[in-house]
Structure formats: structure tokens, C-alpha cells
C-alpha positions in Angstrom: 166.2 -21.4 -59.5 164.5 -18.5 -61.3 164.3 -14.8 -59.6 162.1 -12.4 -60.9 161.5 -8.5 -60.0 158.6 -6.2 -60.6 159.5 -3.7 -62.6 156.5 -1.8 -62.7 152.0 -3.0 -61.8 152.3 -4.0 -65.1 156.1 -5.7 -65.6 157.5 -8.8 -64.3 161.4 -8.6 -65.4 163.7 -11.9 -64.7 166.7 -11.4 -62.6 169.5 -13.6 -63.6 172.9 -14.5 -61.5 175.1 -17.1 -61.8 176.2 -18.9 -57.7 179.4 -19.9 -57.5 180.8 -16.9 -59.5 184.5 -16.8 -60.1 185.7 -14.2 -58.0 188.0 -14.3 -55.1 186.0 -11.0 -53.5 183.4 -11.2 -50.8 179.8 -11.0 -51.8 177.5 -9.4 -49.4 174.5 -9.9 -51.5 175.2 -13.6 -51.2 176.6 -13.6 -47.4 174.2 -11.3 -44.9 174.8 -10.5 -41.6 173.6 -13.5 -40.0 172.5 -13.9 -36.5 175.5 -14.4 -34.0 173.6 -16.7 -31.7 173.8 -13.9 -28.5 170.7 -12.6 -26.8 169.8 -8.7 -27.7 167.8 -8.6 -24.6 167.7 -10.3 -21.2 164.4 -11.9 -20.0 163.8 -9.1 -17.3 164.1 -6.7 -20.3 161.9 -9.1 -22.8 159.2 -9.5 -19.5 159.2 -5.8 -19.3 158.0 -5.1 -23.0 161.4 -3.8 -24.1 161.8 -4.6 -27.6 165.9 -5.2 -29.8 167.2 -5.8 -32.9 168.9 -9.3 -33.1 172.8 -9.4 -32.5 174.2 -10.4 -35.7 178.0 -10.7 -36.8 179.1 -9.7 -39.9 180.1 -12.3 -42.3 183.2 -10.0 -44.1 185.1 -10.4 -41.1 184.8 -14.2 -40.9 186.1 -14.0 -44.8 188.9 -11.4 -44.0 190.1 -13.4 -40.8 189.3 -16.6 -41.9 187.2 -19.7 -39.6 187.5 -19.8 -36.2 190.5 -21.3 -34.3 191.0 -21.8 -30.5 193.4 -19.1 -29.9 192.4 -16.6 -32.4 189.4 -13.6 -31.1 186.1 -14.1 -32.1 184.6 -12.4 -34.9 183.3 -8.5 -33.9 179.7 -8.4 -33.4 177.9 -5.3 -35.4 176.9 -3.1 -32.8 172.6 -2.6 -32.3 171.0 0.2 -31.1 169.9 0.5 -27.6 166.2 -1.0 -27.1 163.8 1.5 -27.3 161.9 0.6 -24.3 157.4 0.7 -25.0 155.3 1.7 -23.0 154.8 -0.8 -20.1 150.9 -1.7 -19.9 149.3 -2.3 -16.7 148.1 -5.7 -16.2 144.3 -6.0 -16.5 142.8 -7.4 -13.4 139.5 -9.2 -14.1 137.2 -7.9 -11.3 133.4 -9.0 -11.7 131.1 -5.9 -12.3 128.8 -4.9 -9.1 125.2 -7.2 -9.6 122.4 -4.7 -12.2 119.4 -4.1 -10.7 116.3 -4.3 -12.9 115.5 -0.7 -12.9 112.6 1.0 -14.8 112.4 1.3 -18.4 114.5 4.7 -19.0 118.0 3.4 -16.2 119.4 0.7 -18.8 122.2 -0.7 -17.6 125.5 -0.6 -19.7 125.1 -3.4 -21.7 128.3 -5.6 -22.5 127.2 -6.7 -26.2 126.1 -4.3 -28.8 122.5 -3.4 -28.5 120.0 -1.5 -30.3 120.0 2.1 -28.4 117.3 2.3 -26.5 115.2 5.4 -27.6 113.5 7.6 -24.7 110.6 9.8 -25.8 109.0 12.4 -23.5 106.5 11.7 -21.4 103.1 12.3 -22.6 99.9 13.4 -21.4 97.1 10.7 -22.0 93.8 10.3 -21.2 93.3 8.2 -18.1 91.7 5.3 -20.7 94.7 5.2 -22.9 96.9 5.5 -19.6 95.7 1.9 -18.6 97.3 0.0 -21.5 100.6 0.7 -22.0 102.2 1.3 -25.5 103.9 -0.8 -27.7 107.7 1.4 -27.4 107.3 1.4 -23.5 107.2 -3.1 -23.6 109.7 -3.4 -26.0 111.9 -1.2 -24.0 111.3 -2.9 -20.7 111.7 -6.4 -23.3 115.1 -4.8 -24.4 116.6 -3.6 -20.5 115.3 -6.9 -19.7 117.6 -9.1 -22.1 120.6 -6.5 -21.2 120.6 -6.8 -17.6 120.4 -10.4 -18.3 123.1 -10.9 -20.5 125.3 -8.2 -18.5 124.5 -10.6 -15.2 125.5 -13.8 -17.1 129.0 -11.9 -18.5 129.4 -10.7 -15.1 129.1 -14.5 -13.6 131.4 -15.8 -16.5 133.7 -13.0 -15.8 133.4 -13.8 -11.8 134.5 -17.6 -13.1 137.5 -16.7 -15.2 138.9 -14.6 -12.5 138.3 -17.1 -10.2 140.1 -19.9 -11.9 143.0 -17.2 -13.2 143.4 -16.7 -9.3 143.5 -20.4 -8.8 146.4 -20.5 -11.6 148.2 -17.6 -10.2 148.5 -19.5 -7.0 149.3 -22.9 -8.7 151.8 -20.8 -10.3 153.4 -19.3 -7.7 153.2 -22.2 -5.8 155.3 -24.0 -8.3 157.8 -21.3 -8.6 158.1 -21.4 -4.7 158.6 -25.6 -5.1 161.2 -24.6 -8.1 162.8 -21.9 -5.9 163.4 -24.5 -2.8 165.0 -27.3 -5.8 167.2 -25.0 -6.7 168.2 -24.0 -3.2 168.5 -28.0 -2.8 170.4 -28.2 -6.1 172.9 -25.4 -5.1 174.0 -26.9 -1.6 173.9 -30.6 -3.4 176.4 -28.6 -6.0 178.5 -27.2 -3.3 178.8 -30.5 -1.3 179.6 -32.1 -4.9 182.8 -29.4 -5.4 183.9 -29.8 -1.6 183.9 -33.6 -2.2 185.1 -32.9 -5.3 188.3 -31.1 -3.3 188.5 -33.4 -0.9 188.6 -36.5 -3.4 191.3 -34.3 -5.4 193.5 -33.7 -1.8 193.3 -37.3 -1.3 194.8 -38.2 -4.7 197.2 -36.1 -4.7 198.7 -37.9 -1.4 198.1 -40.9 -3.2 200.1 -39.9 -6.0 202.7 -38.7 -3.7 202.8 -42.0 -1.7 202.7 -44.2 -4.7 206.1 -42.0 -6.0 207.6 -42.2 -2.7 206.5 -46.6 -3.0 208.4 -46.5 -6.6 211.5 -45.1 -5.6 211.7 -47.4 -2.3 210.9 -50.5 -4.8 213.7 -49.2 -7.4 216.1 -49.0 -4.4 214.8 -52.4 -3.4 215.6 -53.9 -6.6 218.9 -52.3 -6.6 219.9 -53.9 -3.5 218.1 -56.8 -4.5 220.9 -57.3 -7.6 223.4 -56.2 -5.2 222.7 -59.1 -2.7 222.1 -61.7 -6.2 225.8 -60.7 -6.8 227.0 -61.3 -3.9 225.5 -64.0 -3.6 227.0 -65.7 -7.0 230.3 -64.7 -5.4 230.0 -66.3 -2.3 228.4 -69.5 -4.2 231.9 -69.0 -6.6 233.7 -69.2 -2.8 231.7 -71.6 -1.6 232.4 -74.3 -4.2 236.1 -73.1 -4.0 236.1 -74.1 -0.7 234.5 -77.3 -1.5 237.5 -78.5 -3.9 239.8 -77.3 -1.6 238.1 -79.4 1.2 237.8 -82.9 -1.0 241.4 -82.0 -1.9 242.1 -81.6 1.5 240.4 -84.6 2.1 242.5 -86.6 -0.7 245.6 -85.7 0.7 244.8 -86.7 4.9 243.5 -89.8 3.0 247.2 -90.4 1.8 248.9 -89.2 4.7 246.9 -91.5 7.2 248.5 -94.3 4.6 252.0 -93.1 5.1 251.5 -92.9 8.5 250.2 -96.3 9.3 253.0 -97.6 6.6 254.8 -95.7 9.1 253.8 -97.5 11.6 253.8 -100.9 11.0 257.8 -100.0 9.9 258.7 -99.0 13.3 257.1 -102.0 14.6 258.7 -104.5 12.4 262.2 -102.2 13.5 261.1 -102.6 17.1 260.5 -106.1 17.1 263.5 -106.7 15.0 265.4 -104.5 17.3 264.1 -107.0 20.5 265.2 -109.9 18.6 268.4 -108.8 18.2 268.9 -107.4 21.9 267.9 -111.2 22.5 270.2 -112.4 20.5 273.4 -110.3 22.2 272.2 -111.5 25.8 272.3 -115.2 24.8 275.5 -114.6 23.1 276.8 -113.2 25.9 276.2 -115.4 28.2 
């Protein structure tokens, strides 16, 4: 890329620079203020014909503070001078001009395009012949106020149109700002329902949080006593078999008891029979 300055009308001299140069400095010539993306004016300050210098920020600071980081300030804005407020212009309302009457020859109307002036001579005495056909100045003078009042009554019909249909837009207009006006009243109550929902949804979760802790910890204790009852449980299953081999055991030894006993038995009665036998014996002895 080439630069060239004007030295003088009849000079042209080439400006040479080298970008990136090796220097750790900032560069203003290379780095402007640029704009800082903030409004100089609001719009009821724009609307009113006041007129500002854009807001820029001041690229040194950026380099001396380095970029942006959430937590750091933002970089100072270089101050602009107040608006210097213009002159505020009064609207111009299109009104259409009162009808032109064709009047005689020397009352021209004001005409609304440029027209040759209308020169007015004197009157002049003439002879009662001459005074029956009139001159060529007087007919192209009626010719000319003629055209003008015709043209001025055509400009005054388009004029009467234009304001007309500006009217009509003025009332679309404000009609639409009045539709816009109710949307936004519709928008803002929508808005405020939305955030007391919006509260109400975040009330309700809350309990639900606070439910679904106080559900947790009843579960965890639960499962505690759940483990609790498991070991118990094994223990009384440990008893329970205990009990079982103490019961076949048990069982074993009535098994061999009921032996012994009918062993028992059947002793006696081979001792009481043998006892009869012999108390038998004595008697016949005796005898």
C-alpha cells in the first residue's frame, strides 16, 4: 500500500512507513480513538435537532491496562463537549392557498413558478377608434395572468392533495403508535405475570428441593435400619439352624432312650414272669 501527500499544486511527495514496526510504544497515528459503541445523544435529543460528537474511548488506555477482563473497570471514555443545541425549526404545515380570482390585467396573482414580470404601463389617452381594439401588451398580459392563476390553482389543488394524504399518514401513524402503545402495555403485564410465575415456580422448587432432602435422609435411615434388620436377621438364621442340630440331636438321643426303655421293659417283664414262676414253684413245694 502506497501513501502519497501533496506537497505543494504542483508536488505529489510519497509517504513511506513500515506496519508492524518494532517498537514496544503505543502508536497513536496507527491506533485512533475509536468509537466506544455508546450513544452521544438520546433520541428525544436527536428528534429535537440537537446535534454531538460521537463517544469514543481512547485506545492508549486499552494498551496501558491491557484487554478487557470480567472484573477489571472498563476502559475511560474521552469526555465530549456538551451538544450545542440548533435552532429548533417549526414544522411546516401544508395549508392550501385561498382559490385566485381571475382579476383584471394589472391584480396578477402571486405566481408559484417563475414568470416573466408582468410590465404595467400608464394608461393612455386614445382616440375612441384606437380604443375599440385593444393592444398587443394589454392580451399578452391578460394571456400571462391567465396561465399564472392557472398554474397557481393547479399547485394549490396538488398542494390541497399532499396535505390531505400527509393528514391521512399522520393519522395511520398515530394510529399505529396508539396499537404499539396498547402491545406494549400487553407485553408489560404478560412480563409481570411471566416474573410472578416465574416466583412462584421458584417457591415451589425450593419446597421441592427441601422435600426431596428431607426424602434422602429418611431413605439413608431406611437403609440403615434396613442392614440393621439383614443382620439380625443372619443372626437369628445362625440361631435358628443352631436350634435345628440341637433339635435332630435331641431327637437322636429320645430315639435311643425310647430303646433303652422298651429293653427296659421287656426286662422287667421277663423278671416278673420269672418272678411268678418261681412264687409258683414255692406254693407247689410247699404243699
Amino acid at each position: 500500500m502506497r501513501f502519497y501527500k501533496v506537497a505543494s499544486d504542483t508536488l505529489v511527495e510519497p509517504v513511506s512507513f513500515r506496519v508492524p514496526r518494532k517498537a514496544e510504544s503505543f502508536q497513536a497515528d496507527l491506533f485512533p480513538p475509536a468509537p466506544a459503541g455508546r450513544p452521544a445523544l438520546t433520541a428525544d435529543q436527536y428528534f429535537a435537532g440537537q446535534r454531538a460528537d460521537p463517544v469514543l474511548v481512547d485506545m492508549e488506555e486499552l494498551f496501558s491496562n491491557g484487554p478487557l477482563v470480567a472484573g477489571k473497570g472498563a476502559p475511560s471514555i474521552r469526555p465530549v463537549a456538551a451538544p450545542v443545541a440548533a435552532p429548533v425549526v417549526a414544522p411546516v404545515v401544508c395549508r392550501a392557498p385561498p382559490p385566485v380570482a381571475v382579476a383584471p390585467p394589472v391584480a396578477v396573482a402571486p405566481p408559484v413558478s417563475v414568470a416573466p414580470p408582468v410590465v404595467v404601463t400608464p394608461p393612455v389617452s386614445v382616440p375612441p377608434s384606437a380604443a375599440a381594439t385593444p393592444p398587443a401588451a394589454a392580451t399578452s398580459s391578460v394571456l400571462e395572468a391567465k396561465t399564472n392563476s392557472d398554474s397557481s390553482a393547479t399547485e394549490a389543488a396538488r398542494l390541497s392533495d399532499e396535505n390531505t394524504q400527509l393528514q391521512a399518514k399522520l393519522e395511520a401513524a398515530t394510529k399505529a403508535a396508539g396499537d404499539l402503545r396498547d402491545e406494549l402495555a400487553r407485553a408489560k403485564q404478560g412480563a409481570e405475570s411471566c416474573r410472578s410465575q416465574l416466583a412462584a415456580a421458584e417457591s415451589r422448587a425450593k419446597e421441592h428441593e427441601l422435600a426431596s432432602a428431607g426424602l434422602q435422609k429418611e431413605l439413608a435411615e431406611a437403609a440403615g435400619r434396613a442392614k440393621e434388620l439383614e443382620v439380625a436377621s443372619a443372626g437369628l438364621q445362625r440361631e435358628l439352624a443352631e436350634a435345628e442340630s440341637r433339635a435332630k440331636e435331641h431327637e437322636r438321643t429320645s430315639a435311643g432312650l425310647q430303646k433303652e426303655l422298651h429293653s427296659a421293659i421287656q426286662a422287667a417283664n421277663s423278671l416278673a414272669l420269672a418272678a411268678e414262676k418261681a412264687a409258683d414253684s414255692l406254693q407247689a413245694a410247699a404243699r
